[in-house]
N, C-alpha and C positions, 0 to 999 in steps of 0.2 A: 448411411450416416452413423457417426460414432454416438455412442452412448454419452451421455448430458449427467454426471454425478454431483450433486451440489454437496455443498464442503461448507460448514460449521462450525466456527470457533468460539467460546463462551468466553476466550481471554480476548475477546473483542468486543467492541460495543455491536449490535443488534442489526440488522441491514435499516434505513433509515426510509422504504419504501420498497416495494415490489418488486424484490432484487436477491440473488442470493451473495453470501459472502466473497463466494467461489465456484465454479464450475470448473470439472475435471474432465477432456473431452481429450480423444485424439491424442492422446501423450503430452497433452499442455493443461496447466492448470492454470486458467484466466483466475487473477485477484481482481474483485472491483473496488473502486477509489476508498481509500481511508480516508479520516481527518483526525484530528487532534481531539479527539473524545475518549475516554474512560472505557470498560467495559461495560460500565453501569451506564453509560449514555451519556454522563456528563461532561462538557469541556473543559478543556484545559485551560485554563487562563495564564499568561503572563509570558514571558517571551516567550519569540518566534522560535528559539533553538528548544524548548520544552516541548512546544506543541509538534516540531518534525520529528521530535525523537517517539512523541505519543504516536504520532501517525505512522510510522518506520514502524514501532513495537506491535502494533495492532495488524499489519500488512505482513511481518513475520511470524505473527498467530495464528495468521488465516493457512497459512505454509504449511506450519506447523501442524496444525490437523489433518491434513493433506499426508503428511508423512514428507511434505520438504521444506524446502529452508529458502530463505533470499539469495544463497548461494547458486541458485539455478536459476535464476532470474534471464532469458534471454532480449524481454523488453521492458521498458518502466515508463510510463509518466508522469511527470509532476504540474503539478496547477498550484501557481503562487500570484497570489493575492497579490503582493506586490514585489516589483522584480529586483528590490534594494535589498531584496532579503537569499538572493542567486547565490551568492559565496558562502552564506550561513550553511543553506540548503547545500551546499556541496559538500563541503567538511561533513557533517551529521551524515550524509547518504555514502559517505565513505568508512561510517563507521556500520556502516548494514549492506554492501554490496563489495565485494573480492574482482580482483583480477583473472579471467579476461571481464572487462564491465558489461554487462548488458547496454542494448541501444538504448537511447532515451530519447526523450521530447519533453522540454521544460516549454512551459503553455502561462503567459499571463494568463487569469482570470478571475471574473468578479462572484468569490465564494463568498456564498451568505453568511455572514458572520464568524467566519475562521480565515484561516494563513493560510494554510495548507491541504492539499490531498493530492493520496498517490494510489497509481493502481500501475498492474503489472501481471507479466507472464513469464509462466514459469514451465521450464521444460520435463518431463517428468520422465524418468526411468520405467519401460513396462506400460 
């Protein structure tokens, strides 16, 4: 079995329960889901395109401490609140994800009191 390394970012907000930010296993580094929260923990209020860009920035933190980037992204998901908000979400995630795209799976679902969250895998070099 591969080694299980959790990954740490303070330019994110806090895991929000019994979860790490990130696990480094097997030359992938699993991100679990962001939301639209501060590092300090607090939400982002006010459109939906502020809170995917806080969510994107936070999920490219978690990378980041990792030593990679959303550029390696080989899978993503997204969970949206409501699905009127699909083409916002797409513009803003093309401004955090390069050509060739990683696979995705865009998921209505009923998040407690935000728009958004994203989690993802990312391929890692070594």
């Amino acid at each position: 079995m591969s080694e299980r390394i959790p990954i740490r970012s303070e330019e994110a907000p806090a895991p929000g329960g019994p979860y790490s930010q990130a696990i480094r296993s097997g030359g992938f580094l699993f991100l679990a889901g962001q939301g639209p929260f501060r590092p300090d923990g607090s939400k982002v209020e006010g459109p939906f395109e502020d809170q995917a860009r806080q969510t994107l920035d936070n999920l490219q933190a978690v990378a980041a401490a990792a030593g990679a980037s959303l550029a390696d992204a080989v899978r993503v998901g997204v969970y949206l609140r409501d699905m009127s908000n699909f083409a916002a979400m797409n513009r803003i995630y093309a401004e955090f994800f390069r050509d060739p795209m990683p696979a995705r799976t865009t998921i209505q679902s009923d998040l407690p009191g935000f728009e958004i969250e994203v989690d993802a895998v990312l391929a890692m070099a070594g």
